[in-house]
gemmi code that builds the backbone of each chain (N, CA, C; Angstrom):
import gemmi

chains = {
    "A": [
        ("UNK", (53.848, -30.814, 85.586), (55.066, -31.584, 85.368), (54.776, -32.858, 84.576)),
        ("UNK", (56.035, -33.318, 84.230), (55.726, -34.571, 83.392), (55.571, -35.455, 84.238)),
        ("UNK", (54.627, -36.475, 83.748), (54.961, -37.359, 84.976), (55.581, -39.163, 83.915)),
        ("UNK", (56.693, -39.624, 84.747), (57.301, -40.932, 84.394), (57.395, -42.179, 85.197)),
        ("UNK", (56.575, -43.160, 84.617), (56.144, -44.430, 84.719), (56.914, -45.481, 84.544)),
        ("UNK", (58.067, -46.226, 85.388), (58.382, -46.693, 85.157), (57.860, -48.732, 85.339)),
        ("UNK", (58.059, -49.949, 84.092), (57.630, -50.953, 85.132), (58.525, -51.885, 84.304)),
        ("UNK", (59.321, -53.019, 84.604), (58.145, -53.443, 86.234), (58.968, -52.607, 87.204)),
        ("UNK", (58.622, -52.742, 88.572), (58.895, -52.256, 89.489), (59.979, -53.067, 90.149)),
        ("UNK", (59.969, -54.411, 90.048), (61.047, -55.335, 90.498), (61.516, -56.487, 88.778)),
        ("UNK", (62.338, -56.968, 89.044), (62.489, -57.748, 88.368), (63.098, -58.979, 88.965)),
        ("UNK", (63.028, -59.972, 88.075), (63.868, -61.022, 89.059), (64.692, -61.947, 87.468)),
        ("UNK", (66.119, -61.470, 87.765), (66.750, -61.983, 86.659), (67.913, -63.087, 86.793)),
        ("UNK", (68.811, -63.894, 85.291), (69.419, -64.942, 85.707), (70.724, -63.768, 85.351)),
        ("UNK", (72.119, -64.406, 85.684), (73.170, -63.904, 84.654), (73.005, -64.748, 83.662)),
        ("UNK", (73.208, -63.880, 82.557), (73.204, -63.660, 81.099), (72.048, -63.480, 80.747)),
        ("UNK", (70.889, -62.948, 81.391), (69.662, -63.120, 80.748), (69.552, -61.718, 79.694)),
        ("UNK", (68.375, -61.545, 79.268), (68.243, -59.945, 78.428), (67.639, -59.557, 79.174)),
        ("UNK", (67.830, -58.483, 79.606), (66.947, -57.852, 80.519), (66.352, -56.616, 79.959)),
        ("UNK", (64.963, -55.813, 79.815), (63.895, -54.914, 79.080), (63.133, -54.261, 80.414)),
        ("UNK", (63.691, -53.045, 80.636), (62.821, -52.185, 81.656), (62.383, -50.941, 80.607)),
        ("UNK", (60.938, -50.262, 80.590), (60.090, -49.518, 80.171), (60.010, -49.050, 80.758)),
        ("UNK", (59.757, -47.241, 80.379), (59.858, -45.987, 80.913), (58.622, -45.123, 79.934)),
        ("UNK", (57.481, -44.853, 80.377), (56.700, -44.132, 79.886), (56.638, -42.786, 79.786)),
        ("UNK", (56.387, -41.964, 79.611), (56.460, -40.342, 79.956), (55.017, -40.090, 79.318)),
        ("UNK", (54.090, -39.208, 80.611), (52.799, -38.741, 80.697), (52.582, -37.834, 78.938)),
        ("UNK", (53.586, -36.918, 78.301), (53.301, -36.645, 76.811), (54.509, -36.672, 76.551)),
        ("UNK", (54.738, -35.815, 75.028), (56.036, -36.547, 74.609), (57.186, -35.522, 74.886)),
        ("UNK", (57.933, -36.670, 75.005), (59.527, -35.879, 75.576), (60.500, -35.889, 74.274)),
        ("UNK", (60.183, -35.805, 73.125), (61.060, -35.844, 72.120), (62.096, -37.337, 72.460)),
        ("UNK", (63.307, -37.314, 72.586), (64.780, -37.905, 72.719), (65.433, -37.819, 74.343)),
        ("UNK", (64.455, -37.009, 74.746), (65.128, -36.333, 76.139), (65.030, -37.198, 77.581)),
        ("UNK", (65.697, -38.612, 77.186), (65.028, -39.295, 78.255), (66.791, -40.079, 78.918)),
        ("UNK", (67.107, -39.840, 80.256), (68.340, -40.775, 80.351), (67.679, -41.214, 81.534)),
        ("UNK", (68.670, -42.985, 81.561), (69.068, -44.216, 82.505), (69.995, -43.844, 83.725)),
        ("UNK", (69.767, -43.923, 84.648), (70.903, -44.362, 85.870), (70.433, -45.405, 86.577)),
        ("UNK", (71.562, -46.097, 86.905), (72.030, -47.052, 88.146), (71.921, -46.402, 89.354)),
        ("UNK", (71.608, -47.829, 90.264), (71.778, -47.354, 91.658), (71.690, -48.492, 92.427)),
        ("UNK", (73.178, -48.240, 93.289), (73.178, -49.685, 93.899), (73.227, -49.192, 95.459)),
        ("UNK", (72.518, -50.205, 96.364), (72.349, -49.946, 97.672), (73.637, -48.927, 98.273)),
        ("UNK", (73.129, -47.930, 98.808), (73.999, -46.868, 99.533), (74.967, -46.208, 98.857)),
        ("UNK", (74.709, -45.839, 97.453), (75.818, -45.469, 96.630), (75.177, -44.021, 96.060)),
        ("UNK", (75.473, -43.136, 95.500), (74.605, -42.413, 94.335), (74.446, -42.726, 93.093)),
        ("UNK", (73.559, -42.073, 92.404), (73.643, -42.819, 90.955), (74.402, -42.508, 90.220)),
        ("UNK", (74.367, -43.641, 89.168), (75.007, -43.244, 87.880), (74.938, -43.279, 86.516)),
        ("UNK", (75.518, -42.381, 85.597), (74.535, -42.054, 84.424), (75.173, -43.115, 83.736)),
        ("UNK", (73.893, -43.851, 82.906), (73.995, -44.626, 81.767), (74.022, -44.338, 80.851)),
        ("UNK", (72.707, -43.422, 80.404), (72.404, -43.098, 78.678), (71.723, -42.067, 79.001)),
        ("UNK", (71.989, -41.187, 78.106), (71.460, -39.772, 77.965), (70.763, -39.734, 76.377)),
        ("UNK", (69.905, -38.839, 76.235), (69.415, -38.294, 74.840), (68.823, -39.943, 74.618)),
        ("UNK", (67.931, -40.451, 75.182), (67.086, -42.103, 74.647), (68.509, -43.272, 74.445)),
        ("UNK", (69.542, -43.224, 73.533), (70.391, -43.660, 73.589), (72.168, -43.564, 73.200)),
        ("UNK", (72.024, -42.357, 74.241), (73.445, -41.868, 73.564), (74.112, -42.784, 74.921)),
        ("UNK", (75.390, -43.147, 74.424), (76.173, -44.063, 76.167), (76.798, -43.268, 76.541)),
        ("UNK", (76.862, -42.882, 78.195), (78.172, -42.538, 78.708), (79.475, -42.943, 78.456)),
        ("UNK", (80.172, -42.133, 78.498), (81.379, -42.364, 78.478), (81.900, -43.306, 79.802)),
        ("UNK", (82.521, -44.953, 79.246), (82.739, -45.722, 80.776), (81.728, -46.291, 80.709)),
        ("UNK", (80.480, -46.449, 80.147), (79.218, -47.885, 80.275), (79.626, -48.810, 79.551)),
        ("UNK", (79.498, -50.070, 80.041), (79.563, -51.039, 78.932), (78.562, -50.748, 77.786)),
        ("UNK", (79.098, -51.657, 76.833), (77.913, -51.534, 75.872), (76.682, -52.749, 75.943)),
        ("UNK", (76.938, -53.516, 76.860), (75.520, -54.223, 76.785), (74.358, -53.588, 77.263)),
        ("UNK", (74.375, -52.615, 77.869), (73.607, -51.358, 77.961), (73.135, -50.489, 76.659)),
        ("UNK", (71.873, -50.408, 76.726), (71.407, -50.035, 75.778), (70.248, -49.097, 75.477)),
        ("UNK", (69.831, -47.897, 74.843), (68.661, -47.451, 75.054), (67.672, -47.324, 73.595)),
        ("UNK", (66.297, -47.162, 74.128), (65.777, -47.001, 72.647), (64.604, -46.283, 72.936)),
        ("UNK", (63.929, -45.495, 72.018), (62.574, -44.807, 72.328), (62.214, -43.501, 71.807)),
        ("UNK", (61.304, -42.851, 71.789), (61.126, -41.487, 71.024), (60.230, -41.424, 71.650)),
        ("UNK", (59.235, -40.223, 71.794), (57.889, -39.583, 72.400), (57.464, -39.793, 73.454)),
        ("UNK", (56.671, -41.071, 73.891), (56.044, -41.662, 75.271), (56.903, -42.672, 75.824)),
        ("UNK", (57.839, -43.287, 74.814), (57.982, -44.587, 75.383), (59.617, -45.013, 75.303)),
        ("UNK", (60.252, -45.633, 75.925), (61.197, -45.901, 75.881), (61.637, -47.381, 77.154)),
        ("UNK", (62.994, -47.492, 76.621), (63.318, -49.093, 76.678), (64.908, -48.536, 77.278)),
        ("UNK", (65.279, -49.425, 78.488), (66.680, -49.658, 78.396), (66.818, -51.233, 78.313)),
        ("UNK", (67.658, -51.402, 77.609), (68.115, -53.267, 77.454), (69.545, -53.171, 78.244)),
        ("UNK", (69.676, -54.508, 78.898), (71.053, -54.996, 79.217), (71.280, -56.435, 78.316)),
        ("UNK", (71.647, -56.470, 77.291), (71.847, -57.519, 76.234), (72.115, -59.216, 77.366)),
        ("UNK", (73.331, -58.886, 78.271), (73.288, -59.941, 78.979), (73.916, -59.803, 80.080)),
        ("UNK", (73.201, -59.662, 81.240), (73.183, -59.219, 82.795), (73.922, -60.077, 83.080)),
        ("UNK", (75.476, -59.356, 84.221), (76.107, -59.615, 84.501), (76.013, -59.030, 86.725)),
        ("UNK", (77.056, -60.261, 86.719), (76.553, -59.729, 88.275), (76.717, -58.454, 89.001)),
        ("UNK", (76.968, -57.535, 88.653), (77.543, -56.335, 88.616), (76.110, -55.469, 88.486)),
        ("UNK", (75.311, -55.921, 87.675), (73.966, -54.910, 87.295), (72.984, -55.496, 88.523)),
        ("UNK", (73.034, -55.910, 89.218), (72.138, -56.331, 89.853), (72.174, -55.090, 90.870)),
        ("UNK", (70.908, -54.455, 90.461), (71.033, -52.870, 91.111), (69.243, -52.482, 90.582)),
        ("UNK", (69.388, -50.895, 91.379), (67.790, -50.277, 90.676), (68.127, -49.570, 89.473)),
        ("UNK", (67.348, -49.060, 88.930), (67.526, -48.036, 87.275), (66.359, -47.331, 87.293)),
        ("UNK", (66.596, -45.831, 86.758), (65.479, -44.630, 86.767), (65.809, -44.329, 85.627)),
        ("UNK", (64.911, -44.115, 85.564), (64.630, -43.338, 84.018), (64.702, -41.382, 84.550)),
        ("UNK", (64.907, -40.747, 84.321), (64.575, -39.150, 83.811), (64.299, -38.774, 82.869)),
        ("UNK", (63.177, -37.774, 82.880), (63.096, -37.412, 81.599), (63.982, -35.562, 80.982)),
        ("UNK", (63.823, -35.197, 80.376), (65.473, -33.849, 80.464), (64.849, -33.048, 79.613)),
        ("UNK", (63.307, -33.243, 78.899), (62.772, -32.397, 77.920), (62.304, -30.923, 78.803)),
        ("UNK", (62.120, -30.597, 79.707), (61.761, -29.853, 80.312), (61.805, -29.290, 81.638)),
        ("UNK", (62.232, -28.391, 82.704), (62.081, -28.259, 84.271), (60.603, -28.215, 84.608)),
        ("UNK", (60.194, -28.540, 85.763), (60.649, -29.284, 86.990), (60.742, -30.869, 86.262)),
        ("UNK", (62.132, -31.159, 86.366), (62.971, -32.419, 86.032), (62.016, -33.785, 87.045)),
        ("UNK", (62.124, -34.959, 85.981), (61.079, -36.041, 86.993), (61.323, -37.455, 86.734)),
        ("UNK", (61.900, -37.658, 87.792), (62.153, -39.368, 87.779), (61.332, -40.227, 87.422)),
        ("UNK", (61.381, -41.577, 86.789), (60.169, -42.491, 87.199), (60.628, -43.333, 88.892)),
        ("UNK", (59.786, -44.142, 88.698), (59.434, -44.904, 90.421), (60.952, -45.605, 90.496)),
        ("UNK", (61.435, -46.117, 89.330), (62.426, -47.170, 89.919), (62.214, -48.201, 89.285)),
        ("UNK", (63.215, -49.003, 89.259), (63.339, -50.536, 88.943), (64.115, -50.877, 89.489)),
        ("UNK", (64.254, -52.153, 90.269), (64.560, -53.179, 91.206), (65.297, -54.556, 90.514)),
        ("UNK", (66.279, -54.657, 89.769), (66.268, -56.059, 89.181), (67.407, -56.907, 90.408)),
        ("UNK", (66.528, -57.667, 90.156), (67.042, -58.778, 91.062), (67.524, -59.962, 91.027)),
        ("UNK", (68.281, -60.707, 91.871), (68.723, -62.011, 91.090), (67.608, -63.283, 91.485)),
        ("UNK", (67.663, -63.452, 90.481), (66.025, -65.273, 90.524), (67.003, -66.198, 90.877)),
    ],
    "B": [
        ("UNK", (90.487, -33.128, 88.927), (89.277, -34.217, 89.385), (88.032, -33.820, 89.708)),
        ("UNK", (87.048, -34.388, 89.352), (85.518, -33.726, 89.956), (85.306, -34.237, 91.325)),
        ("UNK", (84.633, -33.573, 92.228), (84.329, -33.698, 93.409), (83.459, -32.988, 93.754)),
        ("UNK", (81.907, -33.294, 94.350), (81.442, -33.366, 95.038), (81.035, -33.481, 96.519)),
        ("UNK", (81.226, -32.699, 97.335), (81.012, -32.854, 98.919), (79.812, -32.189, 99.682)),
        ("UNK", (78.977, -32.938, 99.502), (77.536, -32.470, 100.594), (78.193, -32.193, 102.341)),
        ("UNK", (77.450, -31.210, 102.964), (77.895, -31.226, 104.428), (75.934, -30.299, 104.608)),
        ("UNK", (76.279, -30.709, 105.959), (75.284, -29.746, 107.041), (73.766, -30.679, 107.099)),
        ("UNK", (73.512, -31.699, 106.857), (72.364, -32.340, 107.261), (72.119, -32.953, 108.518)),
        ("UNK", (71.243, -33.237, 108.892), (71.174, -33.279, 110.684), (69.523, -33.420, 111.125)),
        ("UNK", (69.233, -33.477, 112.261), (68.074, -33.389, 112.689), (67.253, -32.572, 113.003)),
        ("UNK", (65.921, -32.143, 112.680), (65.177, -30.762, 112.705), (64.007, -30.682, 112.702)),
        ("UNK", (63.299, -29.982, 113.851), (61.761, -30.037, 114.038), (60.619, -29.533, 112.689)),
        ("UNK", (59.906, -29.942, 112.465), (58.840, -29.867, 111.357), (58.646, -28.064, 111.868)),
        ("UNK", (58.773, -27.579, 110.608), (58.732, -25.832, 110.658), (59.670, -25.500, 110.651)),
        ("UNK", (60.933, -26.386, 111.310), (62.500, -25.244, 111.166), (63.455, -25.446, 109.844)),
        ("UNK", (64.236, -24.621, 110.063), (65.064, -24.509, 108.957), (66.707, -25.118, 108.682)),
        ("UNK", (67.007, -25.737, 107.687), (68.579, -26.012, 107.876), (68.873, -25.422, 106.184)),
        ("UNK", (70.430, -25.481, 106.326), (70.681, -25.253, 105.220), (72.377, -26.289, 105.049)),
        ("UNK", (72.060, -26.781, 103.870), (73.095, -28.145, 103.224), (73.906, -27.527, 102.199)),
        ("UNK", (75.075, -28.271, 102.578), (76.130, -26.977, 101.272), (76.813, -28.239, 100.389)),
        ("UNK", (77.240, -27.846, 99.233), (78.175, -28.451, 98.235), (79.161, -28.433, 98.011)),
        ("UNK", (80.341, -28.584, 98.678), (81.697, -27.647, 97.904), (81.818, -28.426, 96.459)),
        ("UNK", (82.422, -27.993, 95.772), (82.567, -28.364, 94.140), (83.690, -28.018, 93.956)),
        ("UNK", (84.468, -29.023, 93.398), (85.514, -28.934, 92.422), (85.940, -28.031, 91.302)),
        ("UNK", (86.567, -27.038, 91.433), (86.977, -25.419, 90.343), (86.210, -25.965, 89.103)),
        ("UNK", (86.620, -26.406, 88.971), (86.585, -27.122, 87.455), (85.434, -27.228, 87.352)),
        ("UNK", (84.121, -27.710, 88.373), (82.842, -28.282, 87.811), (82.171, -26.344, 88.265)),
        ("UNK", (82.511, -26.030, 89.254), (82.201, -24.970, 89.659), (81.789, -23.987, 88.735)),
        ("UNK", (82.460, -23.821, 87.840), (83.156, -22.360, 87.182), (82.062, -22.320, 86.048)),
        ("UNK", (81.524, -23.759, 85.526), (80.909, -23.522, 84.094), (79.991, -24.348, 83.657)),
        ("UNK", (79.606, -25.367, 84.952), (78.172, -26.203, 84.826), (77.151, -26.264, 85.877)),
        ("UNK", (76.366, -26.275, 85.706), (75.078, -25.914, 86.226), (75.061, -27.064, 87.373)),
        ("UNK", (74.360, -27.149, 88.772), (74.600, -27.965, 90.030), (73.294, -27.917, 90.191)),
        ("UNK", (72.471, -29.009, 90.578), (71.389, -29.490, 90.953), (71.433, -30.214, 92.881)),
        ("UNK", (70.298, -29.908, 93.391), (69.991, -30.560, 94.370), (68.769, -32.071, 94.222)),
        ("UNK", (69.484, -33.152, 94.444), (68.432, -34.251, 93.857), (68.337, -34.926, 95.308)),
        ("UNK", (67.018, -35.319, 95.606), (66.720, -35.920, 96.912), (66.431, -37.411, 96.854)),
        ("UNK", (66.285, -37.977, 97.977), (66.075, -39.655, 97.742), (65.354, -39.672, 99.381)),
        ("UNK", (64.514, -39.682, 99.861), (63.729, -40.386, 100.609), (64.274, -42.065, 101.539)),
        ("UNK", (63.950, -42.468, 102.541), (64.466, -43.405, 102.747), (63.493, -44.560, 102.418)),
        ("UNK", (63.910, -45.467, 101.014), (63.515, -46.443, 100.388), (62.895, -46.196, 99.568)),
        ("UNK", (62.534, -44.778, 99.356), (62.180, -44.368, 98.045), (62.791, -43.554, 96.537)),
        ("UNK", (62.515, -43.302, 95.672), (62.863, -42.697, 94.353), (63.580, -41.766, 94.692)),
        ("UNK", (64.387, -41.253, 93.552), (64.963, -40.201, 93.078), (63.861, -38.831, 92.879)),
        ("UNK", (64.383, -37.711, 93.682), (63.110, -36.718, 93.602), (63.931, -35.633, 92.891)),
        ("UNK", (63.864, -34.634, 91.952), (64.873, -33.433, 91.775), (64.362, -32.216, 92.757)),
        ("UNK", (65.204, -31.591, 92.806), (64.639, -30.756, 94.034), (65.147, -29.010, 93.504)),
        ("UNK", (66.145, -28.973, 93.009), (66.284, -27.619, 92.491), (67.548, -27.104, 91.924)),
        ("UNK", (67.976, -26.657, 90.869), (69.119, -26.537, 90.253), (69.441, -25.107, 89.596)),
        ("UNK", (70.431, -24.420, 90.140), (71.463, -23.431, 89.377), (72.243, -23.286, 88.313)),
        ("UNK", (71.863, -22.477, 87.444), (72.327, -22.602, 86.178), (73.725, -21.859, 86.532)),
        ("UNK", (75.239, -22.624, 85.590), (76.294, -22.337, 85.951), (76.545, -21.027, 84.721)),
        ("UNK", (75.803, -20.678, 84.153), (75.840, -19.187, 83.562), (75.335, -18.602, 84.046)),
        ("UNK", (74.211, -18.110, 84.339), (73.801, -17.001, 84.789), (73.024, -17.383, 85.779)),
        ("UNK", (72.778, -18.033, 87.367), (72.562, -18.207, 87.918), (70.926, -18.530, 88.659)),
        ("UNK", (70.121, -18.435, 87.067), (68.645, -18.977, 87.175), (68.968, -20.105, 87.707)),
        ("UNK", (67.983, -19.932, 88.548), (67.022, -20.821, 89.406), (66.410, -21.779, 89.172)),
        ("UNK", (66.087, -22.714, 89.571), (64.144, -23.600, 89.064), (64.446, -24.673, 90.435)),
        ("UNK", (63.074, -24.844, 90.428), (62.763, -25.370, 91.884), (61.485, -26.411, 91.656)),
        ("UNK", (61.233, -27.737, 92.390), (60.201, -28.309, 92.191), (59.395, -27.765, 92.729)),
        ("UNK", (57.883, -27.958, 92.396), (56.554, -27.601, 92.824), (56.724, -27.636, 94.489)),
        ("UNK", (56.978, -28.702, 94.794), (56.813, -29.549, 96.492), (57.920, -28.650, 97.247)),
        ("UNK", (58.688, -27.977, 96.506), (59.461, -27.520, 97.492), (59.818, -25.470, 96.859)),
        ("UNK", (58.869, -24.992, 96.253), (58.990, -23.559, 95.506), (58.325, -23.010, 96.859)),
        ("UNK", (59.138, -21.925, 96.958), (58.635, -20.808, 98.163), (58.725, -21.367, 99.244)),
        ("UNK", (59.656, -22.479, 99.562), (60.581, -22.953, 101.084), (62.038, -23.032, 100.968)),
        ("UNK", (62.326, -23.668, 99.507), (63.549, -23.528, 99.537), (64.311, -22.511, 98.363)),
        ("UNK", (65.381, -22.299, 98.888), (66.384, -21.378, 97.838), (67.607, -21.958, 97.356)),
        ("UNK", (68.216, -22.129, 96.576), (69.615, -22.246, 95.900), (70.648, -21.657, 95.816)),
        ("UNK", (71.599, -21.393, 96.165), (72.163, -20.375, 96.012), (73.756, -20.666, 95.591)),
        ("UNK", (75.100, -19.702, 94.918), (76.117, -20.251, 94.678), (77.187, -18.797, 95.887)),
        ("UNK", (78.199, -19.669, 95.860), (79.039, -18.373, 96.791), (80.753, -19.053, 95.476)),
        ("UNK", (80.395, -18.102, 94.720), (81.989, -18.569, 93.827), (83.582, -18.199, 94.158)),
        ("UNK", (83.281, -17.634, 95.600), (84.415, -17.638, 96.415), (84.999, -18.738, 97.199)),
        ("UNK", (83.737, -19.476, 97.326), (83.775, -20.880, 98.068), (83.378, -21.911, 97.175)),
        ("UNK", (83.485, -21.536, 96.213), (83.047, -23.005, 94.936), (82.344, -23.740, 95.255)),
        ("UNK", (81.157, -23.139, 96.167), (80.010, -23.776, 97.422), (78.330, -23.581, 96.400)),
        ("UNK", (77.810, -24.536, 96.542), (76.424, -24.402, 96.088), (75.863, -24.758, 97.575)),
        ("UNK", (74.616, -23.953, 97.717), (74.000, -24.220, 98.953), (72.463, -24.184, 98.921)),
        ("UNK", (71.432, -24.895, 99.931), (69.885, -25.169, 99.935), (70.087, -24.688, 101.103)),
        ("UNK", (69.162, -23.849, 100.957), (68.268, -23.593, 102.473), (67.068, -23.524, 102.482)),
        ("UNK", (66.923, -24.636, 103.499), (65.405, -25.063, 103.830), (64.664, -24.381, 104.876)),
        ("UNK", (63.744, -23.823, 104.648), (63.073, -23.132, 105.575), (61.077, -24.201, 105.757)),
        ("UNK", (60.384, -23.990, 106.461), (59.142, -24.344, 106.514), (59.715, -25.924, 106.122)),
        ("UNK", (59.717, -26.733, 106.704), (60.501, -27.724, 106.876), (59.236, -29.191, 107.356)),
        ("UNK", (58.894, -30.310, 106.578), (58.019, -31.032, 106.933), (58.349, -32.647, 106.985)),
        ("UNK", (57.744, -32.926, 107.369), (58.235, -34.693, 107.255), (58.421, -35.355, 105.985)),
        ("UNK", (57.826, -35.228, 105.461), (58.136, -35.422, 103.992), (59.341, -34.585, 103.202)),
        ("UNK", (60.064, -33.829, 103.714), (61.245, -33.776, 103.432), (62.323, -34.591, 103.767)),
        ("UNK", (62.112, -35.082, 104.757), (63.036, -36.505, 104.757), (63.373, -37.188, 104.002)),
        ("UNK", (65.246, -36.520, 103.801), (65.608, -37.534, 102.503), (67.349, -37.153, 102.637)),
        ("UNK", (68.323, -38.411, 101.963), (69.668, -37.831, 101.635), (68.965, -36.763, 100.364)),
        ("UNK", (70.105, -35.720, 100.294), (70.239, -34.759, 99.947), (71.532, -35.189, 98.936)),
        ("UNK", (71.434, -35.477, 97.608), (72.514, -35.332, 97.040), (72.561, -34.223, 96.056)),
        ("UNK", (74.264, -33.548, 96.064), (74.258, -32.299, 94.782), (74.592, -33.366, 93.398)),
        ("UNK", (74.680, -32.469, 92.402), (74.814, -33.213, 91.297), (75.141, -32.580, 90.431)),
        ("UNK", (76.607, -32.552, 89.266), (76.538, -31.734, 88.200), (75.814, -32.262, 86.874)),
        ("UNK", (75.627, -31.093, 86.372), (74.678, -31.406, 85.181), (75.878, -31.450, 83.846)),
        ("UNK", (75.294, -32.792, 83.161), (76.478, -33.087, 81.961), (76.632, -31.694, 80.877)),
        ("UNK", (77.652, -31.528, 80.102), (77.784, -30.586, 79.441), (76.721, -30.676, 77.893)),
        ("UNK", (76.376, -32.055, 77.897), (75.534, -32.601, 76.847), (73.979, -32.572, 77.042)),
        ("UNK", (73.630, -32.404, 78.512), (72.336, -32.427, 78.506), (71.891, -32.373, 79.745)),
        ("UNK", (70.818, -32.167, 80.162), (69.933, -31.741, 81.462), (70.026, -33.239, 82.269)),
        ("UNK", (71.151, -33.693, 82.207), (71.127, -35.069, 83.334), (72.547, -34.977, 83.886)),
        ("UNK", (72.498, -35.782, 85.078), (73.553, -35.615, 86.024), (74.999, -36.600, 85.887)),
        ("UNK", (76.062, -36.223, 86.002), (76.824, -37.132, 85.117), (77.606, -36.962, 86.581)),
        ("UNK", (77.627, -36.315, 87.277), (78.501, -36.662, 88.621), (77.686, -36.092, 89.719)),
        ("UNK", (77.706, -36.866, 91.154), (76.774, -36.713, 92.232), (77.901, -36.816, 93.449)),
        ("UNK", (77.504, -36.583, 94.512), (78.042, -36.488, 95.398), (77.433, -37.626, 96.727)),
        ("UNK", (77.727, -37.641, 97.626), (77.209, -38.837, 98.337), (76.161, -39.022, 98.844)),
        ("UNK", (76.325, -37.704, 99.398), (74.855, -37.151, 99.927), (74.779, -36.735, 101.514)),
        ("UNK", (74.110, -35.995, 102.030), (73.706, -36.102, 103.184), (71.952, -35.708, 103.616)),
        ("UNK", (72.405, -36.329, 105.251), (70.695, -37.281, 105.481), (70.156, -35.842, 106.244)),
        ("UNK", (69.024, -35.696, 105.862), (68.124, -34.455, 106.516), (66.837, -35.318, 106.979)),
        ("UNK", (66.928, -35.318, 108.826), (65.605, -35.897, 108.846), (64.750, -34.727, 109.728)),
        ("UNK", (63.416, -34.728, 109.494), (62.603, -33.662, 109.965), (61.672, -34.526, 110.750)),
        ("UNK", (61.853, -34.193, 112.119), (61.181, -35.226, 113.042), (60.673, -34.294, 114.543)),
    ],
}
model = gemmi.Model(1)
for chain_id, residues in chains.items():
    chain = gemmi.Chain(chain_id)
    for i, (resn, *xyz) in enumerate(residues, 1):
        res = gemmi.Residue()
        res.name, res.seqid = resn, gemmi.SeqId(i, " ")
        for name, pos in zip(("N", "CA", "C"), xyz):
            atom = gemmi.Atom()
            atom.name, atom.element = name, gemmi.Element(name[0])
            atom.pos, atom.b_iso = gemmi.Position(*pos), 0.0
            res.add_atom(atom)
        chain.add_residue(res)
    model.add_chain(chain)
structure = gemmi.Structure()
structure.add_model(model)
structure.setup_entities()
């Protein structure tokens, strides 16, 4: 399986800051990489599919970028609302594989 | 409307078996593929095993191939897991999930329910 690396593992952010979480993938996943949210006791929800295509219903300060190993979601300027975890998946292949998580938090 | 409804999770000795159902919404039922995605308590997103809404292939993670099965009943617009050989480390909500029409990720989930193996 692939395996996906996500860091940091926590973050600690202001509102309005930029916020940059990295998502590695063990080889390359082409484009095939989407974002979800997840806020305490809820299920997730999809952000960006295909590195950076948006859901339909995301804001756009949400953002994705990346090709092969590596990839990026940006929140241009964190609002109190994002203060939640985010996974990366990767979609190039089954058995399907999360990274660890991200934690952003308010500083 | 899409909808999602997990039922049947509960408490269960290490070795036994339960089985967790989905009802699904006609609409998501009929023509997209339904995944079982797990979550651990305080930990990650795990995928656990998903039905293709054409022709009813299978795929299953490593950690859980040759315990659990997938299955659809399109009389009951029901996707269902049954867990058999059952360990502590299965401890987790159990959420279903449809798969987007655009790509191998989940664009609607359901709430979930809690399977603890104790």
């Amino acid at each position: 399986d692939i395996q996906m690396t996500q860091s940091p593992s926590t973050l600690s952010a202001s509102v309005g800051d930029r916020v940059t979480i990295t998502c590695r993938a063990s080889r390359s996943i082409s484009s095939w990489l989407a974002w979800y949210q997840q806020k305490p006791g809820k299920a997730p929800k999809l952000l960006i599919y295909k590195a950076s295509s948006l859901e339909s219903g995301v804001p756009s300060r949400f953002s994705g970028s990346g090709s092969g190993t590596e990839f990026t979601l940006t929140i241009s300027s964190l609002q109190p609302d994002d203060f939640a975890s985010y996974y990366c998946q990767q979609h190039y292949s089954y058995g399907l594989t999360f990274g660890g998580g991200t934690k952003v938090e308010i500083k | 409307e899409v909808q999602l409804l997990e039922s049947g999770g509960g408490l269960v000795q290490p070795g036994g078996s339960l089985r967790v159902s989905c009802a699904a919404s006609e609409i998501i039922f009929s023509s997209h593929s339904l995944s079982w995605v797990r979550q651990a308590p305080g930990k990650g997103l795990e995928w656990v095993s998903t039905i293709s809404g054409s022709d009813n292939t299978t795929y299953y993670a490593d950690s859980v191939k040759g315990r659990f099965t997938i299955s659809r009943d399109s009389s009951k617009n029901t996707v269902y897991l049954q867990m058999n050989s059952l360990r502590a480390e299965d401890t987790a909500v159990y959420h279903c999930a449809k798969h987007s029409a655009a790509a191998t990720v989940f664009d609607y989930w359901g709430q979930g329910t809690l399977v603890t193996v104790s």
